[in-house]
Wavefront OBJ file of the C-alpha trace (Angstrom):
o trace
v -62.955 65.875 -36.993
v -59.148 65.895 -35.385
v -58.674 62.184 -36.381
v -58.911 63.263 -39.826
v -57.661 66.963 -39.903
v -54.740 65.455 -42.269
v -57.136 64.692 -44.920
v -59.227 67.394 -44.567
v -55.893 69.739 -44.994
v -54.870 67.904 -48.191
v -58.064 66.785 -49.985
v -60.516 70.377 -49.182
v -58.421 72.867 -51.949
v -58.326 70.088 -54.295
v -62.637 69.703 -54.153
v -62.713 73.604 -53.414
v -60.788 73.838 -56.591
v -62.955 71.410 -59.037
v -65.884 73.497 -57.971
v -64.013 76.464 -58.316
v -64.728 75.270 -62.235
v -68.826 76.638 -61.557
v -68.001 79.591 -59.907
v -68.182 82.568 -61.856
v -64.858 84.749 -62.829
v -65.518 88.051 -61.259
v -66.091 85.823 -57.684
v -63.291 83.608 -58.342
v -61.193 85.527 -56.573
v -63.181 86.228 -53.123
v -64.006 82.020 -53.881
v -60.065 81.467 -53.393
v -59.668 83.716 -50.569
v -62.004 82.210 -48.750
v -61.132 78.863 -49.084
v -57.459 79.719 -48.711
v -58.442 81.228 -45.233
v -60.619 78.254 -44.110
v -57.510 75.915 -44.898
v -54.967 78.440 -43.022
v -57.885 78.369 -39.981
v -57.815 74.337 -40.162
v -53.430 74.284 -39.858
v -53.858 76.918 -36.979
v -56.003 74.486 -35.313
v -53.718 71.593 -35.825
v -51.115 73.697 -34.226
v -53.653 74.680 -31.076
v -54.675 70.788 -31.089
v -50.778 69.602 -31.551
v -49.113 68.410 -27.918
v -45.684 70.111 -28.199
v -44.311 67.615 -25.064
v -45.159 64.687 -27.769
v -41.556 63.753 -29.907
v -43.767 61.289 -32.043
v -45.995 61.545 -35.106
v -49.528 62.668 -34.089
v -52.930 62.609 -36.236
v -51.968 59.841 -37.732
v -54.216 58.208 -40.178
v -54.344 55.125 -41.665
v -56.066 52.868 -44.697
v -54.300 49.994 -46.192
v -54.370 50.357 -50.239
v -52.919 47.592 -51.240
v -52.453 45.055 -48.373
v -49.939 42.847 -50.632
v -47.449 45.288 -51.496
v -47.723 46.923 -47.638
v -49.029 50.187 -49.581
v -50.781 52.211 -47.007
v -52.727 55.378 -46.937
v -50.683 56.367 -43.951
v -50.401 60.426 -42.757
v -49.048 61.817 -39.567
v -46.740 64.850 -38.386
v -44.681 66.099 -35.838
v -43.099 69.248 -35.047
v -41.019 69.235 -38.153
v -43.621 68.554 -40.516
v -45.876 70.706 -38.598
v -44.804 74.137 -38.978
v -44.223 73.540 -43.013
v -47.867 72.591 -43.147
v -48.937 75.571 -41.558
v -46.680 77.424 -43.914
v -47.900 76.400 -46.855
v -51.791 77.092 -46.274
v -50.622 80.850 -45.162
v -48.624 81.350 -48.440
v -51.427 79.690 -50.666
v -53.992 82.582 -48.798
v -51.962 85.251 -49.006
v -50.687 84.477 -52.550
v -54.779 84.388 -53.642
v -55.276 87.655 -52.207
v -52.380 89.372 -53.289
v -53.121 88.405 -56.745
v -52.387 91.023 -59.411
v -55.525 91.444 -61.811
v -54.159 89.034 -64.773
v -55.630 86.667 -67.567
v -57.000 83.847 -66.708
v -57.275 84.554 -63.734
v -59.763 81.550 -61.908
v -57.317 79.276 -63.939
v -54.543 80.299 -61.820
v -56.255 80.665 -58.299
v -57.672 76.523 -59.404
v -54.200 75.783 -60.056
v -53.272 76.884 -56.804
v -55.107 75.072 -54.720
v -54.512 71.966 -56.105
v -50.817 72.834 -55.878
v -51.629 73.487 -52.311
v -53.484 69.733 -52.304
v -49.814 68.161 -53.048
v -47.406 70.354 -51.257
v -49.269 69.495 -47.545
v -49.763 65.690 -49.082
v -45.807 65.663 -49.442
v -45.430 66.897 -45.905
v -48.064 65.091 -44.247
v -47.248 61.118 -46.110
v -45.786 58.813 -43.731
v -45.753 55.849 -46.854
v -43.057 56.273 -49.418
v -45.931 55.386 -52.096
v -47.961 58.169 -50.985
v -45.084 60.637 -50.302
v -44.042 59.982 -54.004
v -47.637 60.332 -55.556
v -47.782 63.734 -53.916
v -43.850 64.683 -54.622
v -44.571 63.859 -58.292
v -48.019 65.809 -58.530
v -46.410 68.874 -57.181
v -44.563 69.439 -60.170
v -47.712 69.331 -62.873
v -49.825 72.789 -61.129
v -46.093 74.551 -60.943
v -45.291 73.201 -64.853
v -48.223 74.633 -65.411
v -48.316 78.412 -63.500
v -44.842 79.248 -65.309
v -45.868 78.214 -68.603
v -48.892 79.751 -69.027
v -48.176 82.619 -67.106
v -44.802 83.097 -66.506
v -42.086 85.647 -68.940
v -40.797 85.425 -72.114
v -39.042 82.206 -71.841
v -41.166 80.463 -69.870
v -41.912 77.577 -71.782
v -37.695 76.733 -71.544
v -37.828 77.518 -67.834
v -41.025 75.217 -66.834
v -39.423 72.188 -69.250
v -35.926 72.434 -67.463
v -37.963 72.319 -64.019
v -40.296 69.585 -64.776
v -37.036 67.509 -66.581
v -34.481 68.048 -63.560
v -37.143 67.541 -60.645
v -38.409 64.897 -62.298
v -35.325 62.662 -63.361
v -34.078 62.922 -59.792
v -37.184 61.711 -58.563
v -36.982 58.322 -60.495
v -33.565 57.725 -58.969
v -35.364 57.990 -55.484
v -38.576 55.684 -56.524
v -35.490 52.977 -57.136
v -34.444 53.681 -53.937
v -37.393 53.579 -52.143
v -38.173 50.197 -53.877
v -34.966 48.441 -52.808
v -36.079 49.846 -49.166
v -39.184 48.363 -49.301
v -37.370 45.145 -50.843
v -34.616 44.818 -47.559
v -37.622 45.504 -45.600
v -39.677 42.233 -46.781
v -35.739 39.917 -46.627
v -35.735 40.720 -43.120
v -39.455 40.475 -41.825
v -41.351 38.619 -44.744
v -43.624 41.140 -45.601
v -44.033 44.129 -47.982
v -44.415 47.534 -46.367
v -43.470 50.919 -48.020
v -44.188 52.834 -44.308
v -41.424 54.805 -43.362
v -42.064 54.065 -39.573
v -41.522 50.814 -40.449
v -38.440 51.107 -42.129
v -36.555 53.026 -39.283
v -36.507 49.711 -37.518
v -34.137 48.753 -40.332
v -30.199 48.189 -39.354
v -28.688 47.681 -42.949
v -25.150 47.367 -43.403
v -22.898 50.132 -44.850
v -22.305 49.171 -48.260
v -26.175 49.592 -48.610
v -26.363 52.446 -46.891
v -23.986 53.682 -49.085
v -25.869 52.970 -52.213
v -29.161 54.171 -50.946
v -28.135 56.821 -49.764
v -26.956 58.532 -53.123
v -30.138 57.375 -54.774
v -32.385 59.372 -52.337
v -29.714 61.829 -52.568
v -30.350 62.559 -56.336
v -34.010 62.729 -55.831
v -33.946 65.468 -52.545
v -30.767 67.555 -53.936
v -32.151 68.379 -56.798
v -35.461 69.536 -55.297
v -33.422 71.718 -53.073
v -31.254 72.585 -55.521
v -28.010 71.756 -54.009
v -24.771 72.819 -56.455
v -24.293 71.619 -59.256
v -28.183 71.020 -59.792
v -29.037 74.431 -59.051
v -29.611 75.684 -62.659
v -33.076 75.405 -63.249
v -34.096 77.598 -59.974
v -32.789 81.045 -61.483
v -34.532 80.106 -64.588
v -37.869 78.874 -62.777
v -37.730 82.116 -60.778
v -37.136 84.570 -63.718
v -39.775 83.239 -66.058
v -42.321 82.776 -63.070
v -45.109 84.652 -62.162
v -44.983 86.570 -58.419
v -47.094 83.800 -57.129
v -44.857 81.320 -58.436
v -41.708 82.352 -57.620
v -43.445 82.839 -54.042
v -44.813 79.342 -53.475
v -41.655 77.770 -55.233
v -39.481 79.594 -52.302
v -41.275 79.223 -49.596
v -42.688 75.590 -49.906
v -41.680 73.577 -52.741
v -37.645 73.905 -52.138
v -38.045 72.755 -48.349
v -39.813 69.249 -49.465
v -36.066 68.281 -50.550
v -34.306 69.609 -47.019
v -37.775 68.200 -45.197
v -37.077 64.917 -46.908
v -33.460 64.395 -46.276
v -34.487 64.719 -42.426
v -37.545 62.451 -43.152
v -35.683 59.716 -45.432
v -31.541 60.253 -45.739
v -30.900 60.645 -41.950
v -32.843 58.183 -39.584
v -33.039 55.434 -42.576
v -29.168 55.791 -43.555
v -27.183 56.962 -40.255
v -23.729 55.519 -40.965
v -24.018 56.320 -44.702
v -25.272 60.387 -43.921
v -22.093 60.362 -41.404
v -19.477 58.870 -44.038
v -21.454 61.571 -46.771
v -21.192 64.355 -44.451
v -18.330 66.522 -45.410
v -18.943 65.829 -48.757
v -21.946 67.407 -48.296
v -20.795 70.398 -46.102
v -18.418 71.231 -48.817
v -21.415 71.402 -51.405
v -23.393 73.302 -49.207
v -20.705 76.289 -49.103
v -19.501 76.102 -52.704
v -23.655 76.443 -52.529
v -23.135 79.741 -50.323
v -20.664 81.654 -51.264
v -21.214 80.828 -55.125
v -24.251 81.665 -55.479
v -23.573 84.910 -53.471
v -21.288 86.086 -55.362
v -23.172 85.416 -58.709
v -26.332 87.685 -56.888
v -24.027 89.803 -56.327
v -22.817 90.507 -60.436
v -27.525 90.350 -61.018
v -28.901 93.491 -63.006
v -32.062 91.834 -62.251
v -33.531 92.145 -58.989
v -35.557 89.412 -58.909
v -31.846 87.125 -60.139
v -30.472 88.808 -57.026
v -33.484 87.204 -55.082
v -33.275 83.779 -56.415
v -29.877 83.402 -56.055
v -30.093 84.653 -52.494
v -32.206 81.806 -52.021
v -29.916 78.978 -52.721
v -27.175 80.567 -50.811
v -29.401 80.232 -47.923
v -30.690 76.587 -49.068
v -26.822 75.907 -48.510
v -27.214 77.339 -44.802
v -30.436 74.780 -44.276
v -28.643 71.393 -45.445
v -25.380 72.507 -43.951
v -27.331 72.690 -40.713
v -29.654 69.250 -41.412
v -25.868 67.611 -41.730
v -24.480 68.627 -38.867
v -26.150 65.458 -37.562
v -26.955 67.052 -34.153
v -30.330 68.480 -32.550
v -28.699 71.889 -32.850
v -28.094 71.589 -36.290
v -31.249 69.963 -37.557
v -33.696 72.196 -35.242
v -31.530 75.345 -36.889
v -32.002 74.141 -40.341
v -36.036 73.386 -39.748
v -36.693 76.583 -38.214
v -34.375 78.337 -41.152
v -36.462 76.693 -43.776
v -39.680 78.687 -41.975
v -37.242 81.455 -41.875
v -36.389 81.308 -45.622
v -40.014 80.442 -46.510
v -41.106 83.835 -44.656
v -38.314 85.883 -45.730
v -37.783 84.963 -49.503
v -41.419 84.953 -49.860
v -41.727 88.387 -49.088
v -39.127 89.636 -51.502
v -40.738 88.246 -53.957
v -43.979 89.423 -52.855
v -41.707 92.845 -53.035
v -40.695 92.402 -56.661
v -43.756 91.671 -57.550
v -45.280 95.047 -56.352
v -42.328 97.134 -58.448
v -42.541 94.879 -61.600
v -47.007 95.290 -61.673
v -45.477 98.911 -61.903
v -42.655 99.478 -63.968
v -42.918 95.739 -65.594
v -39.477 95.869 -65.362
v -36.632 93.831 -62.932
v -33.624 95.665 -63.972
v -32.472 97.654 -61.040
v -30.535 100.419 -64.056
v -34.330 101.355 -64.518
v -35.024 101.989 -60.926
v -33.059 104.499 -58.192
v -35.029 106.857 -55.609
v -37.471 104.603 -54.879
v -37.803 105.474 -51.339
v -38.903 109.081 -51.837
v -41.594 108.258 -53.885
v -42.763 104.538 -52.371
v -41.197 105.379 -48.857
v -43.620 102.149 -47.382
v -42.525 100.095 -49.755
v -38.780 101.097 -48.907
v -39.236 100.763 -45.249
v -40.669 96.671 -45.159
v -38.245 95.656 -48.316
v -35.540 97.362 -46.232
v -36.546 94.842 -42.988
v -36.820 92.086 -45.209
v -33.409 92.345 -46.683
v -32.199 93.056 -43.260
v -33.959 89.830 -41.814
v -32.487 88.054 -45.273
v -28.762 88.935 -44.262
v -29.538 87.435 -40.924
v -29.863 90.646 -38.931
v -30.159 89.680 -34.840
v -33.907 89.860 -33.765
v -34.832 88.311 -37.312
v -36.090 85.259 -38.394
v -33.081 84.042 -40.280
v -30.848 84.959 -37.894
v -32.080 82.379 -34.915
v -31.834 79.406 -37.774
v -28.709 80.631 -39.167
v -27.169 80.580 -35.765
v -28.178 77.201 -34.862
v -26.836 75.832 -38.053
v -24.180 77.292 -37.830
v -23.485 76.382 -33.709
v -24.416 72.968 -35.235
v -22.397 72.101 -37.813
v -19.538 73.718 -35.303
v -19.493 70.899 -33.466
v -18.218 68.655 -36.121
v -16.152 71.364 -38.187
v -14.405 74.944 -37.091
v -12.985 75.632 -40.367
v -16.218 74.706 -42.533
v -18.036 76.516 -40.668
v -16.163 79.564 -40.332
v -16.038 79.267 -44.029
v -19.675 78.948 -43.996
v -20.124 82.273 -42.161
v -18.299 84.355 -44.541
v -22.073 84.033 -46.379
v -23.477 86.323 -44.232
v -20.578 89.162 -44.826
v -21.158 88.324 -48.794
v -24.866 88.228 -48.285
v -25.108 92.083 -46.593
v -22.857 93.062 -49.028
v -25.049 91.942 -52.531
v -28.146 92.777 -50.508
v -27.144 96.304 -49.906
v -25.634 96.699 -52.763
v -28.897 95.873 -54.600
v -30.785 97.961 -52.185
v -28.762 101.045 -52.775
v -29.188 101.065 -56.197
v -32.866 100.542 -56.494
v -34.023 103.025 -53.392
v -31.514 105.659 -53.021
v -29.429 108.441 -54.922
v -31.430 110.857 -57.079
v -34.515 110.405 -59.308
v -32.960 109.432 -62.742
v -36.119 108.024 -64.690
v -39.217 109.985 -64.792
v -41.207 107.245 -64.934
v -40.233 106.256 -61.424
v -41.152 109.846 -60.327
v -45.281 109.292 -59.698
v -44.985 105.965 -58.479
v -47.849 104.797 -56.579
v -46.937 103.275 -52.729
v -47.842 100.322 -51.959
v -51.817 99.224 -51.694
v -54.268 97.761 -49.112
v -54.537 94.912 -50.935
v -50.355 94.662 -51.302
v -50.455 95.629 -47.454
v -52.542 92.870 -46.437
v -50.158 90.719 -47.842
v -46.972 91.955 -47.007
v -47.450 93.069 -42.533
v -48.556 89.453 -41.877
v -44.939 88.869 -43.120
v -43.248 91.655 -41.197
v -45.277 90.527 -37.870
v -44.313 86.890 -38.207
v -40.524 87.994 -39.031
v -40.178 90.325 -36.283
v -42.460 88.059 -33.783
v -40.072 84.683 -34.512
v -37.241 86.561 -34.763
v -37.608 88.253 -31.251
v -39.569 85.362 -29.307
v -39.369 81.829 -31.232
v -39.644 79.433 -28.327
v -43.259 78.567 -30.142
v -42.225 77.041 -33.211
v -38.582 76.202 -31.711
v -39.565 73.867 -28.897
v -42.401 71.379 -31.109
v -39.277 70.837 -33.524
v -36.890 70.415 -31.209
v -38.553 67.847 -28.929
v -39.442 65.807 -32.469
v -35.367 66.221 -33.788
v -34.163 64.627 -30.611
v -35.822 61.955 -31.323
v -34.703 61.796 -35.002
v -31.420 62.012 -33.833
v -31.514 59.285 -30.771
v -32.555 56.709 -33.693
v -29.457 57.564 -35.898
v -27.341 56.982 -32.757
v -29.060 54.076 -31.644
v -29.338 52.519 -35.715
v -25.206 53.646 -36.270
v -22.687 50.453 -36.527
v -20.017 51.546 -37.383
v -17.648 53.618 -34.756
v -17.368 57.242 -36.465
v -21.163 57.172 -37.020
v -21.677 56.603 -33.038
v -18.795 59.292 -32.408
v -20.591 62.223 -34.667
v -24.040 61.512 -33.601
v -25.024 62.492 -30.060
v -26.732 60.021 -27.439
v -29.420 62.566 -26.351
v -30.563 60.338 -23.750
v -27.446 60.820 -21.656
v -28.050 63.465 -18.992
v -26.187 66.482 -19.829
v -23.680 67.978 -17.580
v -24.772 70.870 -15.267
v -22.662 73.805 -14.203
v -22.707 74.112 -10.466
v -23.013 77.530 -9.224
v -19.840 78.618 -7.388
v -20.343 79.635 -3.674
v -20.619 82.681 -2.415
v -17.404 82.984 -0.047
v -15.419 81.256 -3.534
v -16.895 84.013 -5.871
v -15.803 87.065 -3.112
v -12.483 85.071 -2.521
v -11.863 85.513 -6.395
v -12.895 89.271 -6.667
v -10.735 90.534 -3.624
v -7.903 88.662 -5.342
v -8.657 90.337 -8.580
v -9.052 93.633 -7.092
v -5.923 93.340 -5.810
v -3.870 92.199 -8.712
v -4.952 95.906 -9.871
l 1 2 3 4 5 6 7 8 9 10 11 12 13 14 15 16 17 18 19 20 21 22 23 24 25 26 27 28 29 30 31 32 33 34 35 36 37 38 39 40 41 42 43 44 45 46 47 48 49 50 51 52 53 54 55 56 57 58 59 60 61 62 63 64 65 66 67 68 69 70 71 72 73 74 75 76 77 78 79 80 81 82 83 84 85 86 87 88 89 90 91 92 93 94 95 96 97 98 99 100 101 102 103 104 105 106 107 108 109 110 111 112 113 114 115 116 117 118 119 120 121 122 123 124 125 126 127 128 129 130 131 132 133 134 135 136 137 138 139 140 141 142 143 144 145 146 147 148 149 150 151 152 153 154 155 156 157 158 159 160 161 162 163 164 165 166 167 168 169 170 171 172 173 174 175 176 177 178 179 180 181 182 183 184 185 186 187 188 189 190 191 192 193 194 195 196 197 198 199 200 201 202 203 204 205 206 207 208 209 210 211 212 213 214 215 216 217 218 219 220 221 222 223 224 225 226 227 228 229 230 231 232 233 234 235 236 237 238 239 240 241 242 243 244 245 246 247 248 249 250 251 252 253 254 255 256 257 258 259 260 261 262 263 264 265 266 267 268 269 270 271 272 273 274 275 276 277 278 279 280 281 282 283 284 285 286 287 288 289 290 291 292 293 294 295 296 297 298 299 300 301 302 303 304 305 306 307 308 309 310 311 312 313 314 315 316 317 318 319 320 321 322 323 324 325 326 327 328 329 330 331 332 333 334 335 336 337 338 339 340 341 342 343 344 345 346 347 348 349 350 351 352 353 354 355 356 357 358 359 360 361 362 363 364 365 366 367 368 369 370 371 372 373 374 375 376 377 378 379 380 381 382 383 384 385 386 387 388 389 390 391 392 393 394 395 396 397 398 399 400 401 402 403 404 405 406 407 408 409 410 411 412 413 414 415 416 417 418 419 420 421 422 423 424 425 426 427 428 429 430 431 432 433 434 435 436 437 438 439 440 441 442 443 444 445 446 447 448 449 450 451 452 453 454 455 456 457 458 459 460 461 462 463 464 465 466 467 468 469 470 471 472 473 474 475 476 477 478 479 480 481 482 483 484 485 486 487 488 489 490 491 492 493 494 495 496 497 498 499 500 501 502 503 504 505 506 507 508 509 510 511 512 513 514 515 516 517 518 519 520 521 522 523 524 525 526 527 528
């Protein structure tokens, strides 16, 4: 069964979800659970199965599709991939179970899973055909969860989506077809595998080129400034579950695929981009931070919170160094976990008040003092508080992208003084002072059924934030060898300068000796 756990993991929702069609409504929901937790049971066994000493891909599969265009059926992760994957089938469980009661209802939890069918496809795709298949399909299921069930304007909000993510993504199919074009000049054949590609060398100027049209196609997903406008609106007009699966899964295939793609494929060209880049990413950070910071709306001050810390992630995957990249893969877990959550946490307020505005709300905590206590660690863990989640990625992004800039980064990690202050800010006016709205006054805390949901959150975010050698070592062993194949692809002299050779043994620090280290205190004691 492990030689074709990949399958398995994409193509079970999708059939659990066409029969999902017979089952009756009033089951639907104990249908989706179920198969949500058989799908989370089959990524923890990939994990358990998954040799964390191995850099290269693992389970990989394999069925040619169309053997004269080099179209493959071709899956495989590694430790980057991996944790993602895992990710995703956890959200798409808890998100079923957390459901509130709404029309429609086995619509939605159908919808789900085949969302769930396209999101692991995209992370699991090792043939640029396949990848884009899945990339593509992702964005009919979420098209469809904000317009049917999203707010007001949700019919704007899921057009400007589909129309952004999906204009960027025909940029990147032209891309990936001149790719698989170079490929067949220099060996004769066709082949759209993106193993096979890394043995590519092409010069600069094409680099160059490429590079921008993969660009278009991954920054958008992100959303990386300027391209950022459709994310407040897909967020606002979303339902809970959407806003939670587009935060912690969809926005991390565009950083996943710039690590996948931009990096290995285009070395010299992500070098010669990288400042560029670094400078969007903060304009990214401290923009965005600053407009959460002016939100009425709670769940605004959430989704712009988000692509502040999307800055944090590709400023990290561009620092071009195993620090960097392994910070920005275990932030986008991070920001999957924590963002999630919040808007697991709006969710809960807005089934009760069915309002966002944070004028409406104040006091919260002595009525829903549960509810207080977990969205107070969230925010904490959002902010990048130490023994967090976020605060491990953020710091290896950040140590990262040191190494090739002090002043960016330093500029970079003003974020996290503007990020406690909006958070706080928002915090203080929605759980403390006095009691100004009676309807606010017999709130009920939160449920078993929002419980459920929300501790699995607070466990993993404490856990990973305390201990996160688990899911740190897997991606770091895989991003050294990401980055060994930029240095060993890079041609042109600044590429080879600002990407490590990880093979190289590093230095060690010798101990001092003992008599050296009592020579030194005696003369130190005596100075005073």
């Amino acid at each position: 069964m492990l030689e074709h756990i990949l399958s398995i993991l994409i193509f079970f929702p999708a059939l659990a979800g066409a029969l999902g069609f017979i089952v009756n409504k009033n089951s639907m929901r104990a249908y989706g659970v179920t198969v949500g937790a058989i799908e989370f049971a089959l990524s923890l066994w990939l994990w358990f199965s998954y040799d964390s000493g191995v850099s290269g891909m693992q389970f990989m599969e394999s069925v040619s599709i169309i053997p004269a265009f080099g179209i493959t059926y071709l899956l495989g992760i590694d430790g980057i991939s991996l944790f993602i994957i895992i990710m995703a089938s956890f959200f798409t469980m808890i998100g079923i179970a957390s459901l509130s009661p709404t029309k429609n209802e086995k619509n939605l939890i159908i919808t789900l899973l085949f969302l769930q069918m396209t999101m692991i496809g995209v992370f699991a795709a090792l043939d640029a055909i396949i990848f884009y298949v899945f990339w593509e399909l992702s964005l009919v299921p979420m098209l469809y969860i904000i317009g049917a069930w999203g707010g007001p304007k949700r019919i704007y909000a899921s057009v400007k989506f589909f129309l952004y993510t999906f204009t960027g993504s025909l940029v990147m199919l032209v891309g990936m077809l001149f790719m698989a074009y170079f490929y067949h000049q220099a060996t004769g054949q066709w082949s759209f595998s993106i193993l096979e590609w890394y043995r590519l060398i092409l010069p600069e100027t094409y680099q160059l080129w490429l590079f921008v049209a993969f660009f278009f196609g991954f920054a958008i997903k992100v959303p990386m400034f300027p391209f950022h406008t459709w994310l407040p609106y897909a967020h606002g007009q979303a339902p809970t579950i959407g806003s939670v699966i587009l935060a912690a899964v969809l926005l991390k295939m565009g950083t996943y695929a710039f690590i996948r793609f931009s990096l290995p494929l285009f070395p010299d060209a992500s070098v010669f981009f990288m400042i560029p880049i670094a400078v969007i990413s903060i304009i990214m950070i401290i923009y965005t931070a600053m407009v959460a910071y002016a939100q009425e709306d709670i769940k605004q001050v959430v989704a712009y919170s988000s692509v502040s810390h999307m800055g944090v992630i590709v400023l990290g995957t561009f620092a071009l160094n195993v620090e960097g990249i392994t910070g920005s893969v275990f932030l986008m877990i991070a920001h999957g976990i924590v963002s999630g959550a919040l808007f697991l946490l709006v969710g809960v307020i807005y089934d009760r008040r069915h309002t966002k505005l944070m004028s409406e709300f104040g006091g919260l905590a002595k009525v829903m003092p549960n509810y207080a206590i977990i969205f107070g660690m969230m925010m904490m863990a959002s902010v990048g508080m130490p023994l967090t989640i976020n605060f491990v990625g953020e710091f290896l992004s950040l140590l990262g992208f040191y190494q090739q800039s002090h002043m960016l980064t330093l500029l970079a990690g003003t974020a996290i003084i503007v990020g406690a202050i909006y958070m706080l800010a928002a915090y203080k006016k929605a759980f403390f002072g006095e009691i100004t709205n009676e309807a606010n006054r017999n709130l009920p805390d939160v449920n078993k059924r929002e419980l459920g949901a929300l501790i699995p959150l607070v466990i993993i975010m404490v856990w990973l934030g305390v201990y996160p050698k688990p899911v740190l070592e897997p991606i770091n062993n895989s991003v050294e060898s990401i980055v060994q194949l930029m240095h060993d692809k890079a041609i042109t002299p600044a590429a080879k300068a600002a990407i490590p050779d990880v093979s190289k043994p590093k230095p060690v620090i010798q101990r001092a000796p003992a008599h050296a280290a009592a020579k030194h205190t005696s003369a130190h004691e005596g100075g005073h």
